[in-house]
C-alpha positions as CSV (number, residue, x, y, z in Angstrom):
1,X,11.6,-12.8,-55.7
2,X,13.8,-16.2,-55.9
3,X,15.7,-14.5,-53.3
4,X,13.6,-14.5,-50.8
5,X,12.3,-18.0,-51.5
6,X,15.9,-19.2,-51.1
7,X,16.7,-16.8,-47.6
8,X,13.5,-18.5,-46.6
9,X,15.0,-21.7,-45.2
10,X,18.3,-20.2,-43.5
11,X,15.7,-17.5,-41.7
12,X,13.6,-20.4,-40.4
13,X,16.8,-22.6,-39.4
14,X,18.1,-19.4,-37.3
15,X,15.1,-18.4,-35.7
16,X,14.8,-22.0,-34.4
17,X,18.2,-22.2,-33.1
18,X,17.4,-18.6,-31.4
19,X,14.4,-20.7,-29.9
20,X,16.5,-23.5,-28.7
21,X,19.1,-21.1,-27.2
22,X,16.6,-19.0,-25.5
23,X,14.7,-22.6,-23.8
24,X,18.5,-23.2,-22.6
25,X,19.4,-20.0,-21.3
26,X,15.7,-19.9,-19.9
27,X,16.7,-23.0,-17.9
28,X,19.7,-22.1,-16.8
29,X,19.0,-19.2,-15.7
30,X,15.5,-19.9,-13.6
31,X,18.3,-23.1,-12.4
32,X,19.8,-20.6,-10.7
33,X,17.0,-18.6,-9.6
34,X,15.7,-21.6,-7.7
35,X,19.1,-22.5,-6.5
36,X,20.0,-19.2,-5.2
37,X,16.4,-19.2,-3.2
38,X,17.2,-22.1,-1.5
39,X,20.2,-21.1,-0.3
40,X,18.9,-18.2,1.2
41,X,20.4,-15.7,-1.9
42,X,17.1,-13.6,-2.0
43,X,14.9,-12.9,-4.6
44,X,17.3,-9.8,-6.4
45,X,20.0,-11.8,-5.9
46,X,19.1,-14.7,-7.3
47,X,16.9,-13.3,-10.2
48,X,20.4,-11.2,-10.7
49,X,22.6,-14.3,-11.1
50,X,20.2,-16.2,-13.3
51,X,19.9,-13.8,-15.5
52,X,23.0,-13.1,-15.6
53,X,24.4,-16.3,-16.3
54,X,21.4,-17.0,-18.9
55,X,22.2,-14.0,-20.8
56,X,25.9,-15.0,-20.8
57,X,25.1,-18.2,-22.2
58,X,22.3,-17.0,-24.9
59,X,25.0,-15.0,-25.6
60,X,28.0,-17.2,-26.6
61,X,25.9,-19.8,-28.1
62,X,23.9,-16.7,-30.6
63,X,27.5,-15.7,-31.5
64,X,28.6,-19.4,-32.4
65,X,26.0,-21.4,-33.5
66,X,22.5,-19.3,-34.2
67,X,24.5,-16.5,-36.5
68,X,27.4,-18.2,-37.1
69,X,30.2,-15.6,-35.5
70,X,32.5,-18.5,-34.0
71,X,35.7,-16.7,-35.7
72,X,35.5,-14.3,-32.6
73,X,34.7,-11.0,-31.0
74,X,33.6,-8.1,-33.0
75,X,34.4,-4.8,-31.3
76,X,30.9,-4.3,-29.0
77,X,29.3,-7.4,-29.7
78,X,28.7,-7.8,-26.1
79,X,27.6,-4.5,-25.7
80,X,24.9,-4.2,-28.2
81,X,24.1,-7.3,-26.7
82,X,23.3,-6.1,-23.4
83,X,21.6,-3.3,-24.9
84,X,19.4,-4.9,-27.5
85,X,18.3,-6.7,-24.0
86,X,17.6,-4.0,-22.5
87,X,15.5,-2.8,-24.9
88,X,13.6,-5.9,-25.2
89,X,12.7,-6.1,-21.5
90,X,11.6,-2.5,-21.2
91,X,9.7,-3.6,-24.4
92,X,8.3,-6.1,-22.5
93,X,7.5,-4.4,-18.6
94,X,5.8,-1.6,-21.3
95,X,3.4,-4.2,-22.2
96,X,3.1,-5.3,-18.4
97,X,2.5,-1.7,-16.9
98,X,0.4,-0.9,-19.7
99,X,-2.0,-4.0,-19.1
100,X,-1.5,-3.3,-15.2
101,X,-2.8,0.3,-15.9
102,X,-5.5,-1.1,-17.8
103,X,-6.7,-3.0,-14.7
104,X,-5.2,-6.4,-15.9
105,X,-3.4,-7.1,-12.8
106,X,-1.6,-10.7,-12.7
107,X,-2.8,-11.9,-15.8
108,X,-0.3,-14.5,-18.0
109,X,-1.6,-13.5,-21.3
110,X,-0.2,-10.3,-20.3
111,X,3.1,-11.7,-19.9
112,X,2.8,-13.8,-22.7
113,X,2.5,-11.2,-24.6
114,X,4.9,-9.3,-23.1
115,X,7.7,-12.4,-23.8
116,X,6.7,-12.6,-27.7
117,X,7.1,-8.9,-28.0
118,X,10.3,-9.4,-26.3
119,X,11.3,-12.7,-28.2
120,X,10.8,-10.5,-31.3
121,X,12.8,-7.9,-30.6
122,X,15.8,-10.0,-28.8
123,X,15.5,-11.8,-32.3
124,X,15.8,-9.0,-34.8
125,X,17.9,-6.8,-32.6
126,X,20.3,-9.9,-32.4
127,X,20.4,-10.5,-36.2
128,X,20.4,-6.7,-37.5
129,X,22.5,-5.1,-34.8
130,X,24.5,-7.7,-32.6
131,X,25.9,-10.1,-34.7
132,X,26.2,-8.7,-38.0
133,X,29.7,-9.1,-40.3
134,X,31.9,-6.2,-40.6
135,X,32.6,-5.0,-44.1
136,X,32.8,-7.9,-46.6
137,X,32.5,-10.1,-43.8
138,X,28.4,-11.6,-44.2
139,X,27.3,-13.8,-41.1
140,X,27.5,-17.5,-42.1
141,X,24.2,-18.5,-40.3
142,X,23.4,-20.9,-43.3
143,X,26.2,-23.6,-42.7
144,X,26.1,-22.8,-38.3
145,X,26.8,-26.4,-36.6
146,X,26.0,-26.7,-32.8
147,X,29.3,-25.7,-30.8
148,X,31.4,-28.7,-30.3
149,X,29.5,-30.5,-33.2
150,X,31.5,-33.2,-35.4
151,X,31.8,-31.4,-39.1
């Protein structure tokens, strides 16, 4: 029991920093979403390069500062990455489709809660499957400083 009390703290300190990382990679991203609209990029494209470049970001700032992995590159980090992602959005267009079938057409709360089922999922997927230590090697998420950040 006194272990969980004590996890407690570092589980709340992580998902926080997931949150911060996902409001920067959310503005990043929909950054370049509007940028690539006004230069005449499309709506694919540009929802393509945001994206993109979000993910990329969310990505490299998880590995370093949310779970702690700044020593490097596990073999298919990146991968199980993209398809923890993948299984978070479908996650979430199931909610959307669902709701849509259901005659909610346009409604936010159904994206809402379609992006917290999503959120969830990015979350755990990213701290059970993406960046996990190898064998004797246990993710220092505990002592993670923002990249950059004096010691």
């Amino acid at each position: 029991m006194g272990r969980m009390r004590s996890a407690l703290p570092s589980d709340v300190s992580r998902l926080l920093r997931f949150g911060a990382v996902g409001l920067l990679n959310t503005a990043l991203g929909y950054t370049l979403i509007l940028a690539g609209l006004a230069l005449g990029l499309g709506d694919i494209v540009s929802n393509a390069a945001g994206y993109a470049a979000g993910l990329t970001l969310g990505f490299f700032l998880n590995r370093q500062w949310t779970f702690g992995r700044a020593g490097g590159f596990r073999p298919g980090a990146a991968t199980r990455y993209a398809v923890t992602f993948v299984v978070a959005y479908s996650a979430n267009l199931g909610i959307v489709i669902a709701a849509m079938s259901a005659g909610f057409i346009e409604n936010p709360f159904v994206h809402l809660a379609g992006n917290c089922l999503y959120s969830i999922i990015f979350y755990l997927g990213s701290a059970r499957f993406v960046f996990v230590g190898g064998a004797g090697e246990p993710v220092a998420a505990t002592n993670a400083k923002w990249p950059g950040a004096a010691t």
